[in-house]
C-alpha angles and dihedrals in degrees: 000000000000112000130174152186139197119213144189106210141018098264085082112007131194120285157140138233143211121190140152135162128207131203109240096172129345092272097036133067134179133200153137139231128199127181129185125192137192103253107323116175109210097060138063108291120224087211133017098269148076088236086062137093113274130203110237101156129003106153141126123216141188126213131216142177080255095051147287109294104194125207131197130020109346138117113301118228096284102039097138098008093140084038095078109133129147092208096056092184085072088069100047085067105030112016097193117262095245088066081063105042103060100270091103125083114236148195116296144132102299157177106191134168123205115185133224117278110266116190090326090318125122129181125203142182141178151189128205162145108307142221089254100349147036089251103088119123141163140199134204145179119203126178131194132182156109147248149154089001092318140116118201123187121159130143133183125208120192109192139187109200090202098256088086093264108136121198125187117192137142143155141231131197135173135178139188105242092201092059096022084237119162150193134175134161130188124204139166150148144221127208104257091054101286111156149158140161118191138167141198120211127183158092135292125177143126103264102155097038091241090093137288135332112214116194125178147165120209133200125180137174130191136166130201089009130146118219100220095178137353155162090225108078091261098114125137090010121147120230112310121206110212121020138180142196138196132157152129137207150160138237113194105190126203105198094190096061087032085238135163122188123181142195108190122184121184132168113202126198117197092142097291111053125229120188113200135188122207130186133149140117152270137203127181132192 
């Protein structure tokens, strides 16, 4: 069943999606799932430029009464693990810097195996394409649930990228269902010093009665990081030492025209300081 978005910046970029399942047996399924995007960077590009096609999934999988184990070109077991975020429009304006600055997981030739969902617990683990060998791998925990007016999501990813270089990271985030009001923070580690700890605070509810407001305010500090790719005017710079993030924005969502529109400000301090404003759209369907 094909499926699309259109996007406005590089946080979620434009793309479109095959999938289907099948029944082999009462207690086992089978399926695939392969998603194409307008020049994303951060995948395999089908051509040589940012105005290409780029790979973002291409995988089969097979389900079992003991979990999903995936195959082919798809996230591996901490992909997003410093993205977690129970009100998902935030990142659409503002991913968290720690997503940009090598704490996250990403897309590769994988096996992975993601385990059933135990009391609001999930396991995950996968193999991929190294640094240097075939031996990376990665492992994560994640937990969702709610109770007493509250909803709870946080996950945590140790990996090895096959050179020997080990990161931990993970993210939390809660929210008051009642207010809409939210909290989240991101934090890792990699082995050579690299750090950084980061958090996200505001508001979300339907005030208008077209869908919800989000409003937030960031804050994020790393040191010895490299910034491989971003839409903050960091790319192709080397390690920097300090840096610092602020910054506040707004989603408003229309669910009837199933509609996000965003206003992003961030002020960056890597020595010199950028400020950058980000706004744009995105529509599902």
């Amino acid at each position: 069943m094909p499926t699309s978005a259109i996007s406005g910046g590089v946080n979620s970029p434009s793309r479109f999606t095959f999938a289907g399942s099948a029944k082999i047996s009462p207690h086992i399924s089978a399926g695939y799932l392969i998603e194409i995007a307008v020049g994303s960077p951060d995948d395999q590009l089908i051509a040589g430029s940012l105005d290409q096609l780029a790979v973002r999934h291409n995988a089969l999988w097979i389900e079992t009464a003991i979990g999903k184990t995936w195959l082919g070109h798809t996230s591996t077991a901490t992909d997003s693990i410093v993205e977690i975020n129970l009100v998902e429009q935030v990142n659409l304006a503002a991913l968290p810097i720690a997503s940009w600055t090598g704490f996250d997981g990403g897309r590769s030739q994988v096996l992975k195996h993601e385990s059933p969902v135990f009391g609001g617990f999930s396991v995950s683990a996968s193999w991929s394409d190294g640094a240097t060998t075939s031996e990376a791998w990665d492992a994560a925990l994640r937990y969702h649930n709610e109770f007493q007016g509250f909803r709870v999501a946080a996950g945590i990813g140790h990996a090895d990228n096959g050179a020997g270089v080990n990161r931990l990271s993970g993210s939390a985030s809660v929210m008051h269902v009642a207010s809409g009001i939210f909290l989240t923070g991101q934090a890792g580690r990699i082995d050579g010093g690299a750090k950084i700890v980061g958090g996200t605070g505001g508001i979300s509810k339907n005030w208008t009665g077209f869908g919800a407001t989000s409003v937030f305010a960031e804050w994020a500090k790393g040191d010895d990081v490299t910034a491989t790719i971003s839409p903050l005017g960091l790319v192709g710079i080397g390690p920097i030492p300090e840096l610092k993030v602020m910054g506040f924005g707004i989603v408003q969502t229309f669910d009837a025209a199933a509609l996000d529109l965003f206003l992003d400000y961030r002020q960056i301090d890597v020595g010199p300081t950028v400020d950058v404003v980000m706004a744009g759209a995105r529509i599902r369907w």
